[in-house]
N, C-alpha and C positions, 0 to 999 in steps of 0.2 A: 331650577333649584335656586339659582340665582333672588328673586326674589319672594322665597317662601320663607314666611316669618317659622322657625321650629322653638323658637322660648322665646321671650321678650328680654333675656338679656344675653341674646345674641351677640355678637360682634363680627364685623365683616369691612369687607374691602376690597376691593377692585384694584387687580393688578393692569400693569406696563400693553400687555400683552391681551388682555379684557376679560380674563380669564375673573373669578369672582371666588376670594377665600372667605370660608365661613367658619367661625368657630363659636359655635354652640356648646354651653354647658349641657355637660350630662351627669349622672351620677351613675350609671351601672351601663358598661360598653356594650350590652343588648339591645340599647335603644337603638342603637346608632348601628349596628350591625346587622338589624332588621331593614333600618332604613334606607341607607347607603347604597344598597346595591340595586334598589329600581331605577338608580339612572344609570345604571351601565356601564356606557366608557364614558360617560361624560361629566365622569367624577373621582378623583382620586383625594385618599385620606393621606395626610402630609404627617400627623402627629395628634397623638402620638404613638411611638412604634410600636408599642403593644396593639393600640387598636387597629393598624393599618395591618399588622399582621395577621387580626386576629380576621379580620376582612377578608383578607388577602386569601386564608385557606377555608373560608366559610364559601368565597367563590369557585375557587378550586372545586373542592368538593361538590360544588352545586355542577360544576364544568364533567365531572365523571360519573355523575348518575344519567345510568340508562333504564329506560321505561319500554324500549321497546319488545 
């Protein structure tokens, strides 16, 4: 994720720790809530709280469905 361009007027930077903050303009938290979750644990939404939450229980939810 690190280096995947998702708009061209992204903005981003590399933290202390090498960890890699991305903040990409969106206009509707769908995009980003579709998106987000293919990488798993190796991605946390910082802000804003709306969207982290709204993430937050979009995974949940994915976490208690049973198929079998």
């Amino acid at each position: 994720m690190a280096d995947e361009e998702w708009h061209p007027q992204q903005r981003g930077h590399h933290e202390p720790d090498g960890s890699r903050v991305l903040e990409p303009p969106y206009s509707d938290e769908r995009e980003l809530v579709m998106d987000v979750p293919r990488y798993g644990e190796g991605v946390e939404v910082l802000a804003p709280r709306s969207l982290r939450e709204i993430v937050a229980a979009a995974l949940a939810r994915a976490a208690t469905v049973s198929r079998c």
